[in-house]
C-alpha positions as CSV (number, residue, x, y, z in Angstrom):
1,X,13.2,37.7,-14.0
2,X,10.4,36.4,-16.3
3,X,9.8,38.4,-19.6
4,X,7.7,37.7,-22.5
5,X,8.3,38.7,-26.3
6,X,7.2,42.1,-26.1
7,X,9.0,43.0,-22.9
8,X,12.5,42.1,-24.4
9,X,11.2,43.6,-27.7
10,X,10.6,46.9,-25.8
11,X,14.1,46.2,-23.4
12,X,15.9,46.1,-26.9
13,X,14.9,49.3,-27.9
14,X,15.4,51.2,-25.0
15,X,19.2,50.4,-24.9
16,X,19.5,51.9,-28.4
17,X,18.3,54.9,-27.4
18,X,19.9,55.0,-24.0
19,X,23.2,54.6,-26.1
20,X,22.3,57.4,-28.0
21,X,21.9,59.8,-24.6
22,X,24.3,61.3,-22.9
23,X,25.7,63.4,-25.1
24,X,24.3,67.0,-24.5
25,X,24.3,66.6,-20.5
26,X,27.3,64.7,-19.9
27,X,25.3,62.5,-17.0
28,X,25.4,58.9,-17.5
29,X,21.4,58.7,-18.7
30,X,21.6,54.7,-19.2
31,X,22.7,53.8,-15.6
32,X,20.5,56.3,-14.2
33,X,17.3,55.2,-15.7
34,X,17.9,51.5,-14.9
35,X,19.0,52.7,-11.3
36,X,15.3,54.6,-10.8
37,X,13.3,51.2,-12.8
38,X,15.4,48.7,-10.3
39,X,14.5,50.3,-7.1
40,X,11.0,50.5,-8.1
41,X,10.8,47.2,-9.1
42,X,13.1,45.6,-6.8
43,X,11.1,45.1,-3.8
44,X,8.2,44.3,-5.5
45,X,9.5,41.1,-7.2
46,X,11.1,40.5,-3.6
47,X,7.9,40.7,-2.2
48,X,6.8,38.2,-4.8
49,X,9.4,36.0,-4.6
50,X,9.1,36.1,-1.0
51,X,5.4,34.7,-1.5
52,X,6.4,31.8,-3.8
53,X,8.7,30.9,-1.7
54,X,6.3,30.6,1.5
55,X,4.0,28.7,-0.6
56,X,6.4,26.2,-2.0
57,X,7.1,25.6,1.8
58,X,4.0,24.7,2.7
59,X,3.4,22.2,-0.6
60,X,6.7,20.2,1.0
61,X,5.1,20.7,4.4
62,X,1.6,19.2,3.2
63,X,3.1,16.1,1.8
64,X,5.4,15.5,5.0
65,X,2.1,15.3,6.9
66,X,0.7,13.7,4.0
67,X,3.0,11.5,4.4
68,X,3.4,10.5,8.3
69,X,-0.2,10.3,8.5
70,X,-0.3,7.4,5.8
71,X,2.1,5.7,7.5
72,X,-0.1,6.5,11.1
73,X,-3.4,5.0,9.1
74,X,-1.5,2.1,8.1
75,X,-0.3,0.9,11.6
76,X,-4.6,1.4,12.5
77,X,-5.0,-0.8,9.8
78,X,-2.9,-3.5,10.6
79,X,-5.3,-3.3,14.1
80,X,-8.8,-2.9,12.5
81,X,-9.4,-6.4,11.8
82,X,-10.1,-9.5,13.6
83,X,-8.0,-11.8,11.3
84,X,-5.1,-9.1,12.3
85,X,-5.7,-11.0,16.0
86,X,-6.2,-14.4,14.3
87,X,-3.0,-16.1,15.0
88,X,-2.5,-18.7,17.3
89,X,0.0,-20.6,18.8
90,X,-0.8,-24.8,18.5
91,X,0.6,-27.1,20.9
92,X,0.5,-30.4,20.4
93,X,0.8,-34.0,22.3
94,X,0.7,-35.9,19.0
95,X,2.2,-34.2,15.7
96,X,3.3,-37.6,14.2
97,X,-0.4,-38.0,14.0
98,X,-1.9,-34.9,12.8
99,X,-0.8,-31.5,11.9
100,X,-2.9,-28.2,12.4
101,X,-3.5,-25.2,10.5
102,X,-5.3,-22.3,12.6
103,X,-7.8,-19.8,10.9
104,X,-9.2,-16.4,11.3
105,X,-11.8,-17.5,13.4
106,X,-9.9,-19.8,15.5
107,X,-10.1,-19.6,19.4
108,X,-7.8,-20.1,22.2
109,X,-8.6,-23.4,24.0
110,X,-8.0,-26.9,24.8
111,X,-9.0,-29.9,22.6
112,X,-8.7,-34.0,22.6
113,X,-8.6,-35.6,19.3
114,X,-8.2,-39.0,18.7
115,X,-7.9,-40.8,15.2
116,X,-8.9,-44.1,14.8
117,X,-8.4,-44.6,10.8
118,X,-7.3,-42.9,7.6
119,X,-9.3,-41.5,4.8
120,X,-8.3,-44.6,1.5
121,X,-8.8,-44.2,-2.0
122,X,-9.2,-47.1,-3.8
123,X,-6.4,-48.4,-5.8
124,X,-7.3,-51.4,-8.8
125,X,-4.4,-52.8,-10.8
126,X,-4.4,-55.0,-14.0
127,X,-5.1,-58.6,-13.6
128,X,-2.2,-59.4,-16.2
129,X,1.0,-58.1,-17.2
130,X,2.7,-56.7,-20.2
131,X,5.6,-57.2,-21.7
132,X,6.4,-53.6,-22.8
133,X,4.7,-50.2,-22.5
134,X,3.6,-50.4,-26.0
135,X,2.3,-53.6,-26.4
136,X,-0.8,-53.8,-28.5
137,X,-4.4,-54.7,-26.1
138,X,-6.6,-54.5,-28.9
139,X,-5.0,-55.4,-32.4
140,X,-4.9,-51.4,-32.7
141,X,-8.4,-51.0,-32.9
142,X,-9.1,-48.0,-30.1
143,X,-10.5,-48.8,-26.7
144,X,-13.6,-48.1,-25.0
145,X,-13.4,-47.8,-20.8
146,X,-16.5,-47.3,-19.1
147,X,-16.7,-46.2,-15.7
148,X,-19.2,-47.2,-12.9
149,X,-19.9,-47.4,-8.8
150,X,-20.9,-44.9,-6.4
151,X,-18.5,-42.2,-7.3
152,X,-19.6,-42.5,-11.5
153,X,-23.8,-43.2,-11.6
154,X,-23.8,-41.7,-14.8
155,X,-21.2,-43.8,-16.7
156,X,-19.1,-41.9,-18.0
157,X,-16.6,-43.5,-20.8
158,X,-13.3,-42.8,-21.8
159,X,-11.7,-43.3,-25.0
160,X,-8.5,-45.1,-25.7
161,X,-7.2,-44.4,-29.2
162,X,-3.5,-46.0,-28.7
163,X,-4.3,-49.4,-27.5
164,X,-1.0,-49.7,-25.2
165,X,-0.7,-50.0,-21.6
166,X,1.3,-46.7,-21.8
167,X,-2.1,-45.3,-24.4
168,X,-4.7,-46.3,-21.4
169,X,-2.6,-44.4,-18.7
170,X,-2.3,-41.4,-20.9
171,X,-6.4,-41.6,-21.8
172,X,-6.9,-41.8,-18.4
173,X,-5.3,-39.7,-16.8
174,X,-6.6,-37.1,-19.3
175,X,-9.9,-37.9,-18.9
176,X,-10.4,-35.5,-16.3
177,X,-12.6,-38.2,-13.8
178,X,-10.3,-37.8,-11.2
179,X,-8.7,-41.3,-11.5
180,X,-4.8,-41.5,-11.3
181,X,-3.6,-43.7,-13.3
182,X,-0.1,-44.7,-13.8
183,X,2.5,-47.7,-15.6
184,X,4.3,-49.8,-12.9
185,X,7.3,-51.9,-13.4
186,X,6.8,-55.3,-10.8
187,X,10.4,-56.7,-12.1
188,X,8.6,-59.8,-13.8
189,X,11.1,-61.3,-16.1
190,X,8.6,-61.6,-18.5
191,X,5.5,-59.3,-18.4
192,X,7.1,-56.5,-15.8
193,X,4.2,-53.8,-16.9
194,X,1.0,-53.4,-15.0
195,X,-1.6,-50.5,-15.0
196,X,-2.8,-49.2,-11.6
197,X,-5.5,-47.0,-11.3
198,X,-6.4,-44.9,-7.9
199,X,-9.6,-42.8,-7.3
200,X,-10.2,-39.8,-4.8
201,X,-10.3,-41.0,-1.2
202,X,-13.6,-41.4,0.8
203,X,-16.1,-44.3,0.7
204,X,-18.2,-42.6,-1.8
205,X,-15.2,-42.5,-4.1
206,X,-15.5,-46.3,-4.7
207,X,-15.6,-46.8,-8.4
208,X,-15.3,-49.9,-11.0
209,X,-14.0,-49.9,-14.9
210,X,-15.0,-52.2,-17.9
211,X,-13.0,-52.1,-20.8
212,X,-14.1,-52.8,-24.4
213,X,-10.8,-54.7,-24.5
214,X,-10.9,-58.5,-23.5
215,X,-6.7,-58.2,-22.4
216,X,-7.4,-54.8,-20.4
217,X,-8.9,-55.8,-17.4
218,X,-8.2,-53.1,-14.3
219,X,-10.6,-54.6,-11.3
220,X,-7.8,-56.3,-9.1
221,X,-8.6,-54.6,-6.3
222,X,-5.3,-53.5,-3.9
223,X,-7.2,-50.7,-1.4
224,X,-11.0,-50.5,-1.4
225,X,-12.3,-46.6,-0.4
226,X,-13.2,-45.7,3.2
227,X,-13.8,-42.6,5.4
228,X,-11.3,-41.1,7.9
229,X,-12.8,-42.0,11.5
230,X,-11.8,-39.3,14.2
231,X,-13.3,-38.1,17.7
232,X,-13.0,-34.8,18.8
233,X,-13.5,-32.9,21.8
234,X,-16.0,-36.8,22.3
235,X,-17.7,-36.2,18.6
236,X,-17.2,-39.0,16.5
237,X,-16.5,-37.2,12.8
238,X,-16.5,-39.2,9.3
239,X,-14.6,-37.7,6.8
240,X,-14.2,-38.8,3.2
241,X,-10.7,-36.5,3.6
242,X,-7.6,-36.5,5.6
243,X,-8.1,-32.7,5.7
244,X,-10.5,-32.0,7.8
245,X,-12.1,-28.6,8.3
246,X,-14.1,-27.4,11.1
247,X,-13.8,-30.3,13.2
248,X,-12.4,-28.0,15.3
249,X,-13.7,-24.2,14.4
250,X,-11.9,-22.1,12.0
251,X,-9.5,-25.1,11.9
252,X,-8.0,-27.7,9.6
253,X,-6.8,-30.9,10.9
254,X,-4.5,-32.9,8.2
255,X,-4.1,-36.1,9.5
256,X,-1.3,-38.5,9.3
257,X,-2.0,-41.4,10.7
258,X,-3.9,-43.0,14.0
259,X,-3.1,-41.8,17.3
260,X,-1.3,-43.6,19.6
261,X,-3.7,-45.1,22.8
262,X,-4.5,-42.0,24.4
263,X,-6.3,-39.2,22.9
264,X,-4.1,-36.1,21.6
265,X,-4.2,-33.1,23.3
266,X,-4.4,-30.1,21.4
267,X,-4.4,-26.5,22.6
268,X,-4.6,-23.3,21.0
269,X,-3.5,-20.3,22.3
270,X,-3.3,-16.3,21.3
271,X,-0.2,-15.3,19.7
272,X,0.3,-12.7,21.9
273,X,3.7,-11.3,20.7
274,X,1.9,-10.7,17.2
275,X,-0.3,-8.5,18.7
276,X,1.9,-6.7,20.5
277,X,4.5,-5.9,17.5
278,X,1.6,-4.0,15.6
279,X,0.9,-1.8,18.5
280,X,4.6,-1.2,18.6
281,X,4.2,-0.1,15.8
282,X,1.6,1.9,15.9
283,X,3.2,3.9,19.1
284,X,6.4,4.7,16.5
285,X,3.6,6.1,14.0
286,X,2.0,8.2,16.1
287,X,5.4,9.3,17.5
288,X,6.7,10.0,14.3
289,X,3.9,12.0,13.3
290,X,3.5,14.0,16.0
291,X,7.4,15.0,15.8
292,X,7.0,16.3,12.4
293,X,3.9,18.5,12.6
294,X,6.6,19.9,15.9
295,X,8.9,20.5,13.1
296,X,6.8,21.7,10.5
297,X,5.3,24.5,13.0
298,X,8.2,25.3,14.7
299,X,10.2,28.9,13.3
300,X,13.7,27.6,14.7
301,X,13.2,23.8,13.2
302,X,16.6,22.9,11.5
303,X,14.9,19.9,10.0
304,X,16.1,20.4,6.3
305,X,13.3,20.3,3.5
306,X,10.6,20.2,5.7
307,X,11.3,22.3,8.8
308,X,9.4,25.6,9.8
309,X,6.9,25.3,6.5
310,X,3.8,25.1,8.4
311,X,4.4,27.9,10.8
312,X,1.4,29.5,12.5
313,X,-0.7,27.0,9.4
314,X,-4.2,26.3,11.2
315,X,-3.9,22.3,9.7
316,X,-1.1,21.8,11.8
317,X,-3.4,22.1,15.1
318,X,-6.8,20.7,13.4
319,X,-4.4,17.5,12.7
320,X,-2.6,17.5,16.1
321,X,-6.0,17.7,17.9
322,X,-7.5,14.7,15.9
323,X,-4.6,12.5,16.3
324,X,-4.9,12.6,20.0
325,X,-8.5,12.6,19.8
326,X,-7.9,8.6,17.9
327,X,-5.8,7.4,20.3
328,X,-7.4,8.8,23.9
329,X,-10.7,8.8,23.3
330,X,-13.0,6.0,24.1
331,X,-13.8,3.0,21.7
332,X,-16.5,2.8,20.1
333,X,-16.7,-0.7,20.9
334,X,-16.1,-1.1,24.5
335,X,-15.6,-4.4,26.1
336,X,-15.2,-5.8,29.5
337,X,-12.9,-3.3,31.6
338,X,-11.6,-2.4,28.5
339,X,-12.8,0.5,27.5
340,X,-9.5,2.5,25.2
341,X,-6.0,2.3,24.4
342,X,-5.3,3.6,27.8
343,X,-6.5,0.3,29.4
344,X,-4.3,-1.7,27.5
345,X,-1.4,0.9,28.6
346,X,-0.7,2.9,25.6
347,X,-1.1,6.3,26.6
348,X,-0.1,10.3,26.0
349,X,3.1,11.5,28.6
350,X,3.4,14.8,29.5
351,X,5.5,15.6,26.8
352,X,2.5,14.5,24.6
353,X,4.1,11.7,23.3
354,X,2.6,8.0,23.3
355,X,4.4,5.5,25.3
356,X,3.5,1.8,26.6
357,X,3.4,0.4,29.5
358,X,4.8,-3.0,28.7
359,X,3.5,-4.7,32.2
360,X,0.3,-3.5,31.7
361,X,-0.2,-4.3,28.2
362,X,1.1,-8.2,28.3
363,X,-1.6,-8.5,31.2
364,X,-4.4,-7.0,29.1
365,X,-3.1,-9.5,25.8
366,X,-2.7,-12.2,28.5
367,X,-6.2,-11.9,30.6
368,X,-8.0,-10.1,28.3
369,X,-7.1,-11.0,25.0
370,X,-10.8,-11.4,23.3
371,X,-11.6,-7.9,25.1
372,X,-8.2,-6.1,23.6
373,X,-9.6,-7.5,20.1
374,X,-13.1,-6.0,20.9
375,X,-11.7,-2.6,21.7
376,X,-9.9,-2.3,19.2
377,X,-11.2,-3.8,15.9
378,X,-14.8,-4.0,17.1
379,X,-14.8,-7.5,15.7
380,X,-14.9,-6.3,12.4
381,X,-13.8,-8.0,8.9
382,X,-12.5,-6.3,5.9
383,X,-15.1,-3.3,6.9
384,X,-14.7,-0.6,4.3
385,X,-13.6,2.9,4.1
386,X,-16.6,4.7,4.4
387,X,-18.8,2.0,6.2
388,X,-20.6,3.9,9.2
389,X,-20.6,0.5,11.3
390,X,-18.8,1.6,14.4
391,X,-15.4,-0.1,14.3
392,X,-13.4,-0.1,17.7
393,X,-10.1,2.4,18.4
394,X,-8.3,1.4,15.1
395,X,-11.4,0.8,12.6
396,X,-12.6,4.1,13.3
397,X,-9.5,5.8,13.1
398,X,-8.4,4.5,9.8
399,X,-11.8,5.9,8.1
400,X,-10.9,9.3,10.1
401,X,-7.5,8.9,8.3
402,X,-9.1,8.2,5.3
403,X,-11.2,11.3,5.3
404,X,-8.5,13.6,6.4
405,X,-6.0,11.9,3.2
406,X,-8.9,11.9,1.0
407,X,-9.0,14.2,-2.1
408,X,-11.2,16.6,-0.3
409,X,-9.3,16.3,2.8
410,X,-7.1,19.1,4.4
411,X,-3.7,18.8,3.1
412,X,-4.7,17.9,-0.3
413,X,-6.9,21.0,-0.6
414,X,-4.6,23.4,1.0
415,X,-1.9,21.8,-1.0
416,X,-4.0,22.4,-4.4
417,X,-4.5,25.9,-3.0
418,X,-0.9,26.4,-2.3
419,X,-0.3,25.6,-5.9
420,X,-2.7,27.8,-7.7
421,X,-1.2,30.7,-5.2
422,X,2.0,30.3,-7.1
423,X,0.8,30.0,-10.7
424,X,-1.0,33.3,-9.7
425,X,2.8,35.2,-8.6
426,X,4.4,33.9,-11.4
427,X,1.7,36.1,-13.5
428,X,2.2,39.4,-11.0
429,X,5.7,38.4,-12.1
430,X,5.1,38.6,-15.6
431,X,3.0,42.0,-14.9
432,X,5.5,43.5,-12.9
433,X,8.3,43.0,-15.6
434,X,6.2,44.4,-18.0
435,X,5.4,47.8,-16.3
436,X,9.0,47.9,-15.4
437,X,9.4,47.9,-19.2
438,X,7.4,51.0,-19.7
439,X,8.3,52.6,-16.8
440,X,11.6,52.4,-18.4
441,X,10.4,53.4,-22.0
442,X,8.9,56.5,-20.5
443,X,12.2,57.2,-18.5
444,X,14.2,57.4,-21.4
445,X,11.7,59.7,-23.6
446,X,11.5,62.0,-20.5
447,X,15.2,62.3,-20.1
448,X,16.0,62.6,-24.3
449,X,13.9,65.5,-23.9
450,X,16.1,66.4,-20.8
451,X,18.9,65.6,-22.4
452,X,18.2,67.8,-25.9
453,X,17.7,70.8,-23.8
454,X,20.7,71.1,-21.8
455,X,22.2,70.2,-25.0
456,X,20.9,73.5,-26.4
457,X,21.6,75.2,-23.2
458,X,25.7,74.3,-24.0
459,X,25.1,75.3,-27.6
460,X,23.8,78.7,-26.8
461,X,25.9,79.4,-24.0
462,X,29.2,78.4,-26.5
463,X,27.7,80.4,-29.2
464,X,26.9,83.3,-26.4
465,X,30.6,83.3,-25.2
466,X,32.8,83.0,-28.6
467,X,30.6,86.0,-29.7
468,X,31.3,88.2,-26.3
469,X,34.8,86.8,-26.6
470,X,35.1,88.3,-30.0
471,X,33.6,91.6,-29.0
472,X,35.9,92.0,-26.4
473,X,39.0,91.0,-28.4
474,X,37.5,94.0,-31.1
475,X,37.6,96.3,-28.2
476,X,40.7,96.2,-26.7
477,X,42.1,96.5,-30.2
478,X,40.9,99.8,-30.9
C-alpha cells in the first residue's frame, strides 16, 4: 500500500490511542476499527490494482506488436529495392581471361567478349648501376627531377634531398605523381643496384624524367604505355585500364590477359534463389505476426508475458486488417500478368495464414523475373520513408509500416496512453490510503467517545449496586 508522510504520521497516532481503548467496554476497539477501514478500502485498491494491472498488460502487448511488425517491415525492406534483385549469376567460357563483377543494374543476358591486348604502364629503369643503395649521385648536393610527356604537360619537379639511389626512390615515391618507383638488385657483381620507375597504365600515361644529376639517368625504357583493346558484344572498346566498366552495363570486366581464338562467352543470369530466400522470409514475418496479435487477443492464450494483453483492444483488428491489406491487395506497380503477391503464389489459406506455392513461384522468378521485380519494388532505389512515389507490394508496405511504428502511430500512442493511465492509479492509490487514514482517525474518536460512556455506564451501575448491596445488608440486620 502506498502512503505518504502525513498518512503514516496520522497511522502512528491512531495506534496510541487505539492502545488506550478498550478499557471501559471490554470490546476489542483496535481490531474492530481496522476491520470496518479494511473492508472499505479493500476493494477499492483491488479495483485499482486490478486497473494497473490491465494496463501494464497492454504496454507488454504494444511492444510485442511493436515488435513483430518491425521485424514484418524489415523483410518488405529487404524486397523494396531493385539492387535487392541485383544479383546475378556469371557464367563464363573464358575465366583465365577475364573476371566479372555484376552491378545493381546488371541484366540477364548473353554476351561475347574478346580481348585482344592488355592495358601497359610504362616502366623506365636507370641506364647505370650502383654499387650500393647509398651511393652518393650528386657529391651530396640535392637533386632536382623533372617530369614531362603526355601524362605531366605541366612539369612538375620533384626534389631529391638524399642524393642515393635508395634517396630518389623514397622522393619519388612520395611525390605523390603517381609513379612507382622502387631499388632492384640485378645480381651484378659489381654495381647490382638499379632504379626502376613505373607510371599508371594507359597510353596517355606515357611520361619522361630528367634529373639535375649527370649519374641519375632513369629513360631506359623496359614497357612503353598502351591501351587495353577489347570487343564486346562486336564493339571495339579502348581502355587505358584493365578494369573496365560499363563495357557491358552495370558491369566491370577485370581482365587478365587475351583470350584464346574464339571469342568468350559470357552470360548473366538472375539469381533466382536470392530472391526467393527474402520472400521466405517475408512469409515467416507475416506468419509470425499474425500468430501473436492471435495470442495477444485471445482470453485463453497461455503464451507467457504476452498472452491475452490485448483482449477485445481495437489495434489488434486495425493492425490485422492492414497486414492483410499489404500482402493481397494489388501493386501499385503492376507489370505483365503480374499483378500481386498472389501471382507469384504467395497467398492467404483459409486459416488466414500466408503460404507459398513453391511451383508457382520458381516459374514467376524463372519466366518473369524483370516483372516479379516490377511488382514488387516498382523499380525503385533507396526511395525514402515518406516519399509518395508509388513503390510496388513491398515499397509501399514498408512506408505503411513506417507510419503505423512511427511516434504517432498506434501502438506507440496507445502505449504512451497506457502509461499515463497508471501514473494516474498510483495517485487514486495515494488518495485512497489517505481517506482510509481519516476514516480511521474518525473511527477511533467515535468509539473513545463510545468507549467513555459505557465506561460510565459500569461505573454507575458498580456504584448503583455496592450501595443497594449495602442497604440490603442494613436491613436484614435490624
Amino acid at each position: 500500500m502506498i502512503t505518504s508522510a502525513s498518512t503514516t504520521t496520522a497511522s502512528t497516532a491512531a495506534t496510541d490511542v487505539i492502545k488506550s481503548l478498550g478499557t471501559g467496554s471490554g470490546i476489542d476497539i483496535k481490531s474492530l476499527a481496522k476491520s470496518l477501514v479494511d473492508a472499505e478500502g479493500a476493494p477499492r485498491k483491488a479495483l485499482i490494482d486490478g486497473k494497473v494491472a490491465k494496463s501494464q498488460a497492454n504496454i507488454s502487448g504494444y511492444a510485442a506488436l511493436n515488435y513483430a511488425m518491425s521485424q514484418l517491415q524489415n523483410a518488405f525492406a529487404d524486397l523494396k529495392d531493385t539492387s535487392d534483385f541485383a544479383a546475378n549469376i556469371a557464367t563464363n567460357s573464358q575465366p583465365s581471361a577475364f573476371n566479372v563483377a555484376a552491378g545493381a543494374s546488371t541484366r540477364a543476358g548473353n554476351h561475347s567478349v574478346a580481348v585482344s591486348s592488355l592495358a601497359t604502364a610504362q616502366r623506365n629503369i636507370s641506364t647505370a648501376g650502383y654499387a650500393s643503395s647509398n651511393t652518393s649521385l650528386n657529391s651530396g648536393s640535392a637533386i632536382t627531377l623533372t617530369l614531362g610527356g603526355t601524362a605531366f604537360s605541366a612539369a612538375p619537379t620533384i626534389s631529391v634531398t638524399t642524393d642515393t639511389p635508395a634517396g630518389v626512390v623514397a622522393a619519388i615515391n612520395a611525390a605523390g605523381q603517381g609513379l612507382v618507383a622502387q631499388l632492384i638488385n640485378t645480381g651484378d657483381t659489381t654495381t647490382p643496384f638499379k632504379i626502376m620507375v613505373t607510371g599508371a597504365t594507359g597510353v596517355g600515361k606515357a611520361f619522361t624524367l630528367s634529373s639535375s644529376a649527370p649519374d641519375l639517368d632513369v629513360n631506359t625504357q623496359l614497357q612503353s604505355a598502351s591501351n587495353a583493346v577489347l570487343t564486346v558484344n562486336g564493339v571495339a572498346i579502348s581502355s587505358a585500364s584493365n578494369s573496365v566498366t560499363d563495357a557491358i552495363a552495370g558491369s566491370t570486366l577485370n581482365l587478365l590477359a587475351i583470350t584464346n581464338g574464339t571469342p568468350a562467352s559470357l552470360n548473366f543470369s538472375n539469381d533466382t534463389s536470392s530472391a526467393k530466400t527474402k520472400l521466405q522470409s517475408l512469409v515467416a514475418a507475416y506468419n509470425d505476426a499474425s500468430q501473436l496479435l492471435t495470442e495477444v487477443s485471445d482470453p485463453k492464450s497461455a503464451l507467457a508475458t504476452y498472452g491475452a494483453t490485448l483482449v477485445g483492444n481495437s489495434v489488434v483488428s486495425t493492425i490485422r486488417n492492414q497486414m492483410r491489406g499489404l500482402v493481397t491487395n494489388d501493386s501499385s506497380t503492376t507489370s505483365g500478368n503480374i499483378s500481386a503477391l498472389r501471382d507469384i503464389g504467395i497467398a492467404l489459406n483459409s486459416r488466414g495464414k500466408l503460404e507459398i506455392n513453391s511451383v508457382t513461384l520458381d516459374l514467376a522468378l524463372k519466366l518473369n523475373y524483370n516483372d516479379t521485380v516490377t511488382m514488387l519494388s516498382g523499380n525503385q532505389q533507396d526511395q525514402g520513408a515518406f516519399d509518395t512515389t508509388v513503390a510496388g507490394v513491398a515499397g509501399d508496405a514498408f512506408k505503411a509500416l513506417t507510419t503505423t511504428l512511427s511516434s504517432t502511430g498506434p501502438l506507440k500512442v496507445q502505449s504512451d496512453n497506457a502509461t499515463k493511465r497508471i501514473a494516474d492509479y498510483q495517485d487514486d492509490l495515494i488518495k485512497l490510503q489517505d481517506r482510509m487514514t481519516m476514516l480511521l482517525a474518525r473511527y477511533i474518536k467515535q468509539f473513545s467517545v463510545m468507549d467513555s460512556l459505557v465506561g460510565q455506564s459500569n461505573s454507575l451501575r458498580t456504584s448503583l449496586s455496592s450501595t443497594f448491596t449495602g442497604m440490603q445488608s442494613i436491613y436484614n440486620n435490624k
